[in-house]
Structure formats: structure tokens, C-alpha cells
C-alpha positions in Angstrom: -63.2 -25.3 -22.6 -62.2 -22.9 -20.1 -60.5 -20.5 -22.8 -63.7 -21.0 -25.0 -65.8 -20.1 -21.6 -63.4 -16.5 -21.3 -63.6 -15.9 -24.7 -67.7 -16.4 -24.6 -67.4 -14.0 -21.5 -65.5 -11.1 -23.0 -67.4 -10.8 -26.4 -70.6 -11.3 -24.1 -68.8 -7.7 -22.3 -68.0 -5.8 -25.2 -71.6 -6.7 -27.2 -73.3 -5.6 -23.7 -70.8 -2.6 -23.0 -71.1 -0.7 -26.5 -74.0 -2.4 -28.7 -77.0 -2.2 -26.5 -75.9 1.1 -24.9 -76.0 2.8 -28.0 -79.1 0.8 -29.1 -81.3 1.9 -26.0 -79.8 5.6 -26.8 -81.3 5.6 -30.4 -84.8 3.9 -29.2 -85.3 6.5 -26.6 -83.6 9.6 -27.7 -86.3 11.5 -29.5 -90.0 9.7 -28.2 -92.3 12.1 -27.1 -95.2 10.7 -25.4 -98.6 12.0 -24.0 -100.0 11.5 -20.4 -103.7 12.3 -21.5 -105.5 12.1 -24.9 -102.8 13.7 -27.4 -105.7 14.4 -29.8 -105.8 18.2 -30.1 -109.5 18.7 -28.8 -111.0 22.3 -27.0 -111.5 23.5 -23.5 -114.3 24.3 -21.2 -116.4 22.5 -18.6 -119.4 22.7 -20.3 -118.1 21.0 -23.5 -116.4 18.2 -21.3 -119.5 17.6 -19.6 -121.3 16.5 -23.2 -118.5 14.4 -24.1 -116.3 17.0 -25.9 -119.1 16.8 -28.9 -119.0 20.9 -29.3 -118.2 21.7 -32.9 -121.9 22.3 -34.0 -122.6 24.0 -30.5 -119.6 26.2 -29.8 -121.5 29.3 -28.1 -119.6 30.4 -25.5 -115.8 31.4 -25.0 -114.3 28.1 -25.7 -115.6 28.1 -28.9 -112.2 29.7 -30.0 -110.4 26.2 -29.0 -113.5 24.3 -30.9 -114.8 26.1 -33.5 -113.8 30.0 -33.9 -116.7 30.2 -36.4 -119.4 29.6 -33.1 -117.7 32.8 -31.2 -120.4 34.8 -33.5 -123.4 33.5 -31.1 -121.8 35.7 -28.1 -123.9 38.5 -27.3 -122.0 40.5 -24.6 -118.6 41.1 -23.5 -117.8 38.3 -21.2 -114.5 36.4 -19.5 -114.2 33.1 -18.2 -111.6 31.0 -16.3 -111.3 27.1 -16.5 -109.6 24.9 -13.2 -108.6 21.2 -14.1 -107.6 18.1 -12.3 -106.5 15.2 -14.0 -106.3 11.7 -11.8 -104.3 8.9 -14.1 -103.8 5.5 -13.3 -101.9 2.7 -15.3 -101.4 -0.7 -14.5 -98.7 -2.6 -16.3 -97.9 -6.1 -16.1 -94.9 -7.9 -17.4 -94.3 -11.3 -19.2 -91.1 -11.5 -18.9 -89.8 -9.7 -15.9 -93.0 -9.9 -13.5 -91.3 -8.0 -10.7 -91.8 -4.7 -12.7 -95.5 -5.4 -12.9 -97.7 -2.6 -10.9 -99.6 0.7 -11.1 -98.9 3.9 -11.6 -100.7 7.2 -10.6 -100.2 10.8 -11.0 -102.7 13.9 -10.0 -102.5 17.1 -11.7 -104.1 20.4 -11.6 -103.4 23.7 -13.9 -105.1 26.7 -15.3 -106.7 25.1 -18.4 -107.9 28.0 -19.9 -108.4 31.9 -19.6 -110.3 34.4 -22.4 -112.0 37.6 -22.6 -114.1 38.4 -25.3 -115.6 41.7 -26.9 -118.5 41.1 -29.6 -119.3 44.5 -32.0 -121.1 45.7 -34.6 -118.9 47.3 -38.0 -120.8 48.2 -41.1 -123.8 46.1 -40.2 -121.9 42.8 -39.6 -121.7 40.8 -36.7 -118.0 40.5 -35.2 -116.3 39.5 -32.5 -112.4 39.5 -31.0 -111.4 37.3 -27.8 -108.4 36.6 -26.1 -107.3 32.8 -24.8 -104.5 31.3 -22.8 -104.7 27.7 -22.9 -103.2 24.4 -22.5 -103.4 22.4 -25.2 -101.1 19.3 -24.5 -99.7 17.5 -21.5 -96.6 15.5 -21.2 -96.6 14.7 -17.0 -95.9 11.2 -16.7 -93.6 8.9 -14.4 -92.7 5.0 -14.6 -90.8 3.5 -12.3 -90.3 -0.3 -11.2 -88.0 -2.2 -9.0 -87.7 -6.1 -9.7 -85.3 -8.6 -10.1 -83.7 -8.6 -13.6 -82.6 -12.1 -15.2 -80.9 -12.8 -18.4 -79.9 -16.6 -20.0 -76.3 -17.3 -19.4 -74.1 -14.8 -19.8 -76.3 -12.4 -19.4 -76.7 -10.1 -16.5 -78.9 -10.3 -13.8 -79.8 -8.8 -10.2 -81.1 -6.2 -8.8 -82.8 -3.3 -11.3 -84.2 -0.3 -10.4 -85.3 2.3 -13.2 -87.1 5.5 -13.4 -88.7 7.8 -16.1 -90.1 10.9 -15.4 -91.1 13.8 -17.6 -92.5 16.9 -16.4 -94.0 20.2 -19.0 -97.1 21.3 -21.2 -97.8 22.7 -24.7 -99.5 26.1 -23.7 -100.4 28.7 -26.4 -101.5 32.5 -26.2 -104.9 32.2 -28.6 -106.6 35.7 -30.1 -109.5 34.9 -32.3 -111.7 36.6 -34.6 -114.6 35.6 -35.9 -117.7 37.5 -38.4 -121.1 37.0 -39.2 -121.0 36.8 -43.0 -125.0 35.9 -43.9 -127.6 35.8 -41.2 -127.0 32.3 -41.5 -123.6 31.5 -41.4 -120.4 32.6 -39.3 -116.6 32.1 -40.1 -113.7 32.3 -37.6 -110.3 32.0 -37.1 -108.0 31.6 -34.2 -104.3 32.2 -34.0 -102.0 29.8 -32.0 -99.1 30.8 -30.8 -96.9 28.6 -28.9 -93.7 30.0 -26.9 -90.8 28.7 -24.4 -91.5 31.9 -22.6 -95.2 30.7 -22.2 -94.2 27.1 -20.6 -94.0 25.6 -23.9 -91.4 23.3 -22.8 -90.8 19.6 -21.6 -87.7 17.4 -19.8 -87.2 14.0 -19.8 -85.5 12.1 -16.8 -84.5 8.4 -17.2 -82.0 6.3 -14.6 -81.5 2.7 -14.9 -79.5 1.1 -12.1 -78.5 -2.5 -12.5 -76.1 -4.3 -9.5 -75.5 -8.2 -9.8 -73.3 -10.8 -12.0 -72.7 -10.9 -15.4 -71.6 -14.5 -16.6 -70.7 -15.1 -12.8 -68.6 -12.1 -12.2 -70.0 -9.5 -10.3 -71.1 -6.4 -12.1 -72.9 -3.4 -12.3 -74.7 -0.9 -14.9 -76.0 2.6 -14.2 -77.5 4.6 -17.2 -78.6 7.9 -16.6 -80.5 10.1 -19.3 -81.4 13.7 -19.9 -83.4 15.3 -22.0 -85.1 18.5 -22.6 -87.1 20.3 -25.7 -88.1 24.4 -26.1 -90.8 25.1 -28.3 -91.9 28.0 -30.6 -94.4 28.0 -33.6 -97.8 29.3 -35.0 -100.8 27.6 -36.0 -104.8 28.3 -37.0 -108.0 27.3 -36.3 -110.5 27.8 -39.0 -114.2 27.7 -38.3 -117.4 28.0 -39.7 -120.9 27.5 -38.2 -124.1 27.3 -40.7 -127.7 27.7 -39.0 -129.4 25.5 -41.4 -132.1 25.8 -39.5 -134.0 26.9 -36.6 -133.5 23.0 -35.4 -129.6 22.2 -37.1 -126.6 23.5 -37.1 -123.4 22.4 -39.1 -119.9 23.5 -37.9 -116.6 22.5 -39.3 -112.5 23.2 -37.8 -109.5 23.1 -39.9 -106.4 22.9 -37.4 -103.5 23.9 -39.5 -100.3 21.4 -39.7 -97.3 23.6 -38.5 -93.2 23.5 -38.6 -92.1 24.4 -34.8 -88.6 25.6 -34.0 -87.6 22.8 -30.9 -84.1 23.5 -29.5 -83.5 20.1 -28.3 -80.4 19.0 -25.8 -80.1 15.1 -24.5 -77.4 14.2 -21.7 -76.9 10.4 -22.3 -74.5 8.1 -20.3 -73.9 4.9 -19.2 -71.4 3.2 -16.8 -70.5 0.1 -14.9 -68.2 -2.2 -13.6 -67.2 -3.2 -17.1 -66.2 -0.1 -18.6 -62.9 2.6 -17.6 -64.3 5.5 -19.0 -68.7 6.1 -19.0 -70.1 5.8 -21.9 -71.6 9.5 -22.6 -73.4 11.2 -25.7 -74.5 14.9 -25.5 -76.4 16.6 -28.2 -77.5 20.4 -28.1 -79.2 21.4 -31.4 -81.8 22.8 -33.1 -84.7 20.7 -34.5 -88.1 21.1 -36.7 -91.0 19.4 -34.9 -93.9 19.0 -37.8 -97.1 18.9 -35.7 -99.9 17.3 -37.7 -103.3 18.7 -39.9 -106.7 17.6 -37.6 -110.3 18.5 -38.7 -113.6 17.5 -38.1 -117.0 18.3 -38.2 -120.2 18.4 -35.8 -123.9 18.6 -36.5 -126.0 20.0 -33.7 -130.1 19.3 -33.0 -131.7 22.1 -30.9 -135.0 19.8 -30.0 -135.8 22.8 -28.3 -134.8 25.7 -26.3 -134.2 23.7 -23.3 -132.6 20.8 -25.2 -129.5 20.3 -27.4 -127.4 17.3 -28.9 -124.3 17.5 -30.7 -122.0 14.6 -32.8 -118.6 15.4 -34.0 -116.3 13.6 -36.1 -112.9 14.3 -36.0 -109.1 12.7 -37.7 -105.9 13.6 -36.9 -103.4 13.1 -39.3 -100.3 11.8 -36.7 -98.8 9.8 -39.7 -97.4 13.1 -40.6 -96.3 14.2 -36.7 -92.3 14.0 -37.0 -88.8 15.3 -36.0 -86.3 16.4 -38.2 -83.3 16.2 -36.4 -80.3 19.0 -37.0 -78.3 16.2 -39.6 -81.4 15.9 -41.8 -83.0 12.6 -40.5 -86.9 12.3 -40.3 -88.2 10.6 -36.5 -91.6 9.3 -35.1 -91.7 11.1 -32.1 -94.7 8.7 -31.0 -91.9 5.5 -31.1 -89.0 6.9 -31.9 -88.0 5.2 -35.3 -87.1 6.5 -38.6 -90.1 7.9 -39.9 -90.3 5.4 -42.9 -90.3 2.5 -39.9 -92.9 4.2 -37.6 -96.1 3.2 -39.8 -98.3 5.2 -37.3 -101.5 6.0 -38.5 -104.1 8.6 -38.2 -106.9 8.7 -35.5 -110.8 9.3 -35.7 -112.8 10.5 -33.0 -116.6 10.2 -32.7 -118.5 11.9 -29.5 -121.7 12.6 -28.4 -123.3 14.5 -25.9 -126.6 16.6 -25.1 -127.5 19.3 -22.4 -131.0 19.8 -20.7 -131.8 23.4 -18.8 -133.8 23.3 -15.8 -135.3 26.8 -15.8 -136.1 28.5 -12.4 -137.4 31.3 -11.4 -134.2 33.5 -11.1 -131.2 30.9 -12.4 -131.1 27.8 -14.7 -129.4 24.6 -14.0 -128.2 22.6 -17.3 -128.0 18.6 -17.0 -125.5 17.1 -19.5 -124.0 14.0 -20.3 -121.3 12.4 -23.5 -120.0 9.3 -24.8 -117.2 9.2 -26.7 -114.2 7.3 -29.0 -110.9 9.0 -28.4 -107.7 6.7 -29.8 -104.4 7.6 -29.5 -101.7 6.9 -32.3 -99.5 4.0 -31.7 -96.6 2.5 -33.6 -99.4 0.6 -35.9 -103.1 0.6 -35.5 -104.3 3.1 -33.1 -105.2 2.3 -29.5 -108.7 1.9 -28.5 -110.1 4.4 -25.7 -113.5 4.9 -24.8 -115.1 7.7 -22.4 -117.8 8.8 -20.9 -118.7 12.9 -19.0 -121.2 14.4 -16.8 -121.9 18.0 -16.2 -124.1 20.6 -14.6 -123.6 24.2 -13.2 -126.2 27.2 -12.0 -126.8 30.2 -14.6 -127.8 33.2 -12.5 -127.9 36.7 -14.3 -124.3 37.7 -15.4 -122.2 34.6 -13.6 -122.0 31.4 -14.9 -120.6 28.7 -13.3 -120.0 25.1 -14.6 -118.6 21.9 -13.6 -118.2 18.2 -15.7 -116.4 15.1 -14.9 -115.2 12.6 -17.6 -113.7 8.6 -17.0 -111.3 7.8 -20.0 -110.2 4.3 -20.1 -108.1 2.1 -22.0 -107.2 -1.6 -21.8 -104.5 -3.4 -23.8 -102.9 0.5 -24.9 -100.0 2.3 -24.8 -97.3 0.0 -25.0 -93.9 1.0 -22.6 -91.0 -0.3 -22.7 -88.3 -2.2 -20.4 -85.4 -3.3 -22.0 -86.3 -4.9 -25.3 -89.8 -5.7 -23.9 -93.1 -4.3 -24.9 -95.5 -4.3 -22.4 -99.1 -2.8 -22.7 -101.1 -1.5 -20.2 -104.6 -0.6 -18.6 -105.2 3.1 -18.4 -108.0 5.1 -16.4 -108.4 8.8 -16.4 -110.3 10.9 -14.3 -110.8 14.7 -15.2 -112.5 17.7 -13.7 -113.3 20.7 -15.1 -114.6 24.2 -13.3 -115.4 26.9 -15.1 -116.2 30.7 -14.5 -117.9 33.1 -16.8 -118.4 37.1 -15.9 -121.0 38.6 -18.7 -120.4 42.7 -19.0 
């Protein structure tokens, strides 16, 4: 029995030295999560503040993130500046290790957005060219959790403390153009380009500390992981706004699908009290990251001049967001399997908003308010998130100024991971925008 009991022990060691190191490496080597909605939407306070439904309105700078087609209903030069603050909270709970149960919470603020625009007049059309810095995506996130870790017999357990933190944005530099082509309809087109040397760049922090016994013995693991991605590439907005009447408006984006040029390096290593030598795997290479196709559509109802409602519509297609790694292999980057395992699916969004105006005398403050569906792609069906904004700001000759608040939320979403456990979580976002607009 006691020969059995060391043999039992030593394969127990080497399955637990070498199998589930390299196991955790390939399910965390290449996922690239989102901290807020990874749905490529537009900027602006005033659009936030009607629920992000803009597509058919699209009137002001921002219009270039929307719909480039809606640039066309500037009228003077202007240039605007966008502040936000994001407030995220998660609270995870765990079935099988209920010591890493708790919250999370991380508050952000950046330089959303930033444009100049210049509307003119050539052979008797309508046109207009703009300008735009923005932030498009946000990867800021941390998870950490310290709880006693227990395994059946011979399995370790004791004391576990792990962290994951990753820091970085998606930020492009965004000209636009867009031309009246009949009195009644407007096309437009924006040009993304994304660049390291613009921030467009994310790192990846993981340690996993582990001190206890293993089958009795006392033991220890400590896995640290490092990784870090660069990204360049160019993508296009495609807009088009149709008056179809002096109470509707149609307006339609095509966001183009694009190849980006990631160089991607990953620091991976694991030691402990059963091993001579650490565990390590380094990779430094260059990757494709295949960003996916998203479109949608928005009809707007001008009651009157004072009041305006908008409802979009709008699918991304993040079955077909993927890595192809430098020896030819094809990853999720939402859950880090084989692309022919991930099964993610594509994501619809549906919003709604409307804006009053409160004329005065010398300035006009606009009331407006937004519901809206947001999902986010998951490893099957996509999560369910729901929101909600409200906006208002003061309109006084050339300076506009704007403000909107929106609560995202989530409940049973975004499944993490501890060890082979899936845990889902309850999610709450709160955002701010401020914008400022200067009209020449």
C-alpha cells in the first residue's frame, strides 16, 4: 500500500508539474477581453445622452464615428473636445472556491474624442472634411482574489493569491469626408487608422501564487505571466443619410472588417517546490488580428423642430474576430480556443433615444434620454446587457456644451475564469460624457 500511495503521489507531481501548466498557458495565452461594451459604437455626449441611437441623427462632429454621411448637416467650421469617466463594478461569486467571491471596481477617465471640421462649397455641392482622434476600445480591467484553495486528495491546497491586470486602449487618428450628392441625400466616409505610436497598444499581467501541501507534503506553485500586443491597421466607415422627408430620416454605416499587423510577445513561467528548473515559454512574433464587419441602420422622426427620436439597429459580426498566430493557427481572441471550438456568435444592438430643446431667449437647453440593448460576444450565445442615458447641456451662440450619463448593467455575463472554473458575474457601468463645441 505504501509503494502504491508513492507511486499515486509522484504521477499526481508530474501530471500537476507539466500537464496543467501548459494547459492554463494555452487557455490564456491569446484572450483579449473588453472592460466596457466591445461593440464598436460612436462618440459624443449628446449621442450618449439618447442612448447611443444616432445613426439617423448624426448632425454634429461625432457624426464621423456614427455616420460620416450625417457630417453633411454641419454648417460652419466648428471643433469639439469630449471628457469621459467610466465607473465599473463586478461582483463575482464562486461555487467552488467561495473565498475568491467579491467585487471588483475600476474608474477611468481619458480624452474620448477630439475633431475639427471645415464644411465648403465645390461646383455647387455640399462638402465637408473633419479631423478626429478617438478611442474606440478599452481593455482596463483587474481581477484579483485571495482564498483558500482545496483540491480532493492528492491534490493541492492552501493558501492562493492571484492577480490579472491589463492596462491599454484602441485609439485611432479618424479624417472624414463626406458630400451632398442630391438635395436629399448625403454620403460619407471615414478613414480609421490605428497605430502603436497613437496608444494602440495593450499588456496583460497575471501572477498566481499557491503555498500549502500537495498529497501531504508541503508545496508551493508560483505562475507568473506576461503579455503584451502593438497594433497597426486601417479601416472605413461608410455612411449615407437620406431626408426622406421633412419629418424622417434614414441613415445607414458600413464598418469595414480589417487584417491588423499585432506584434505580439508573452513571458510565461511557472515554478514551485516540485520542479528544479521553472517552467518558462517566451514567444515574440508577429501576428494578424482580423477585426470583424459591423453595420446598422437608424431611422430618425423630427416631430418637430424642438423634438427628435432616433432607433438604430446594429450586428457585429465577432464570429469572424480572430488571431492568426505566426505558425498558421486560427484563435478566438474572446476565449481563447481554436477558432473552429469558439462558436461565438454575432451581436445585435437596438437603442432608442429622443432630445427636447428648451428654447430661451439667448441659449437653448436640450433634455434627452435612451434605452438600449448592448450584448457582448461570449464563447456561445451572447451576453445580455441592458442600459439606460440621460443628457442635457446649454447652447449659447457659438459654444456648445453637453453632458449625459448612462448605467450599463449585466447579470449572469462575462464568465472569468479560476483554475478550470467558470464563474459568471454581475456587472454595472457608469459613464460620463462632457463635451465642448467652438462654432467659427
Amino acid at each position: 500500500m505504501r509503494n502504491k500511495n508513492i507511486r499515486l503521489l509522484f504521477l499526481s507531481i508530474i501530471v500537476f508539474t507539466f500537464f496543467i501548466p501548459m494547459s492554463a498557458h494555452c487557455q490564456v495565452a491569446q484572450e483579449v477581453g473588453f472592460s466596457g461594451s466591445p461593440n464598436p459604437v460612436g462618440s459624443g455626449a449628446r449621442a450618449l445622452g439618447m442612448g447611443g441611437a444616432f445613426i439617423g441623427v448624426a448632425d454634429d462632429a461625432t457624426a464621423a464615428s456614427w455616420n460620416p454621411g450625417g457630417l453633411i448637416q454641419l454648417e460652419a467650421p466648428e471643433i469639439s473636445a469630449v471628457i469621459s469617466y467610466d465607473k465599473r463594478n463586478e461582483q463575482r461569486s464562486f461555487a467552488d472556491n467561495p473565498g475568491a467571491s467579491g467585487s471588483y471596481s475600476i474608474k477611468l477617465s481619458d480624452l474620448n474624442y477630439l475633431s475639427a471640421a471645415y464644411p465648403f462649397t465645390l461646383n455647387e455641392k455640399n462638402m465637408i472634411v473633419s479631423l478626429n482622434y478617438q478611442t474606440l476600445y478599452d481593455f482596463n480591467k483587474e481581477v484579483q482574489a485571495t482564498y483558500q484553495y482545496n483540491q480532493p486528495f492528492p491534490g493541492p491546497s492552501g493558501n492562493r493569491d492571484t492577480n490579472k491586470e491589463t492596462v491599454g486602449y484602441l485609439k485611432a487618428l479618424s479624417p472624414a469626408f463626406a458630400m451632398q450628392i442630391t438635395p436629399v441625400f448625403s454620403a460619407g466616409i471615414t478613414i480609421n487608422w490605428f497605430s502603436n505610436d497613437l496608444g494602440c497598444k495593450w499588456k496583460t499581467t497575471y501572477t498566481d501564487n499557491l503555498v500549502g501541501t500537495f498529497a501531504g507534503f508541503p508545496y508551493y506553485r508560483n505562475v507568473q505571466y506576461e503579455d503584451e500586443y502593438e497594433f497597426d491597421g486601417v479601416n472605413f466607415n461608410l455612411g449615407m443619410l437620406w431626408n426622406i422627408n421633412s419629418f424622417l430620416t434614414l441613415g445607414a454605416v458600413y464598418k469595414t472588417p480589417f487584417d491588423a499587423d499585432v506584434h505580439y510577445r508573452e513571458a510565461y513561467q511557472v515554478s514551485g517546490s516540485t520542479q528544479n528548473t521553472p517552467y518558462t515559454v517566451v514567444v515574440d512574433e508577429d501576428q494578424t488580428m482580423r477585426m470583424p464587419a459591423s453595420y446598422g441602420a437608424g431611422l430618425a422622426w423630427r416631430f418637430s423642430d424642438l423634438f427628435t427620436m432616433d432607433l438604430d439597429v446594429y450586428r457585429t459580426n465577432w464570429q469572424d474576430y480572430v488571431i492568426k498566430q505566426a505558425d498558421g493557427r486560427e484563435i478566438s481572441p474572446i476565449t481563447g480556443q481554436e477558432r473552429s471550438k469558439a462558436n461565438t456568435q454575432p451581436t445585435h444592438q437596438l437603442r432608442v433615444g429622443g432630445e427636447y430643446l428648451f428654447l430661451k431667449e439667448t441659449y437653448v437647453i436640450p433634455a434627452r434620454a435612451g434605452l438600449f440593448y448592448d450584448p457582448e460576444p461570449t464563447a456561445n450565445s451572447p451576453d445580455d446587457f441592458f442600459g439606460l442615458s440621460v443628457g442635457s447641456g446649454v447652447a449659447k451662440g457659438s459654444v456648445v456644451f453637453d453632458m449625459a450619463y448612462q448605467f450599463r448593467w449585466g447579470n449572469g455575463v462575462r464568465m472569468v475564469r479560476l483554475g478550470q472554473e467558470e464563474v459568471e458575474q454581475k456587472v454595472q457601468q457608469h459613464t460620463v460624457y462632457m463635451s465642448l463645441i467652438y462654432h467659427f
